[in-house]
C-alpha positions as CSV (number, residue, x, y, z in Angstrom):
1,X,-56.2,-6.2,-94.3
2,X,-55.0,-3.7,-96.6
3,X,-55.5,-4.2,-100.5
4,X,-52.9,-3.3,-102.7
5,X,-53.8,-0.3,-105.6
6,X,-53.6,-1.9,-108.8
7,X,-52.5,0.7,-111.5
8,X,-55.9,-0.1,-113.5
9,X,-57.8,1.5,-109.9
10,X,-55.5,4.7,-110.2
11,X,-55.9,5.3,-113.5
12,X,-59.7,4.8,-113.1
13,X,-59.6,7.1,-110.2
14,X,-58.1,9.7,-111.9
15,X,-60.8,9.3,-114.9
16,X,-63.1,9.9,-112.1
17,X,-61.6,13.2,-110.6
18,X,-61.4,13.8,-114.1
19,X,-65.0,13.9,-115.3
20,X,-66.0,15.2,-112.7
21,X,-63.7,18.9,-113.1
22,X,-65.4,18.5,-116.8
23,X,-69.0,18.5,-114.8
24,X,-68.4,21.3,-112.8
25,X,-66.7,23.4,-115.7
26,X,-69.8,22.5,-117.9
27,X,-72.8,23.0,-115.3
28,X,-70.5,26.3,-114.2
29,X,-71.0,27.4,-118.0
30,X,-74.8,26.1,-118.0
31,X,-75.3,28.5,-115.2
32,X,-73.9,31.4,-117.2
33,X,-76.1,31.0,-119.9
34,X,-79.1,30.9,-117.1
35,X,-79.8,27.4,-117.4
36,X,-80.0,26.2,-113.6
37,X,-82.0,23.1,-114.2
38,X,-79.3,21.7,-116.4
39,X,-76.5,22.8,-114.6
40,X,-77.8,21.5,-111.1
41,X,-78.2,18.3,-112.9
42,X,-74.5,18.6,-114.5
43,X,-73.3,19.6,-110.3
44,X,-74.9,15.9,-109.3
45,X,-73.1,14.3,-111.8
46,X,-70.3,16.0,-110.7
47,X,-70.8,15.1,-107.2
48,X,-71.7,11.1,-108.1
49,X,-68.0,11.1,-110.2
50,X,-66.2,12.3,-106.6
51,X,-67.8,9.4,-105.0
52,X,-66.7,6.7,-107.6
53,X,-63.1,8.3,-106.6
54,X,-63.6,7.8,-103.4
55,X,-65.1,4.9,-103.4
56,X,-62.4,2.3,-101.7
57,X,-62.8,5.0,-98.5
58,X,-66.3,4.7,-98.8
59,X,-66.0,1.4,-98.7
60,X,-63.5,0.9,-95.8
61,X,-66.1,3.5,-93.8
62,X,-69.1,1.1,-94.5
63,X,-66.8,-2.4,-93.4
64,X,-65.9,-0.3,-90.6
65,X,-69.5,0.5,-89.2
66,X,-70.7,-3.2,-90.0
67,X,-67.6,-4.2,-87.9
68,X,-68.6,-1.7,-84.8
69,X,-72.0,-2.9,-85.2
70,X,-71.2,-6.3,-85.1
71,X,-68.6,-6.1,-81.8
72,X,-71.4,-3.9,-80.1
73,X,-74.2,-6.4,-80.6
74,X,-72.5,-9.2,-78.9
């Protein structure tokens, strides 16, 4: 079954991809100034933002293992 993007997911995707550039670009100046703490904490925020955008593959990967699962266990 293959869901059709909606423009509303692409453009939420994009905000995604989005903030997380503006993470990295912050936590890379954070690092400059010598505060690692911050900017480590600015990288995971950067990191959580890439999985929201890939969060319909992430999705599809967890139905997928269920669905193995399931066909194995029978």
């Amino acid at each position: 079954m293959k869901k059709r993007k909606t423009f509303g997911q692409i453009i939420i995707t994009a905000m995604f991809i989005w903030s997380a550039l503006l993470c990295h670009f912050e936590a890379s100046s954070l690092r400059e100034e010598g505060n690692v703490s911050s900017a480590a904490l600015y990288w995971f925020f950067g990191f959580t933002a890439v999985l929201g955008a890939f969060r319909f593959k992430i999705a599809e990967l967890i139905y997928g293992l269920i669905e193995f699962k399931n066909k194995n266990k029978k």
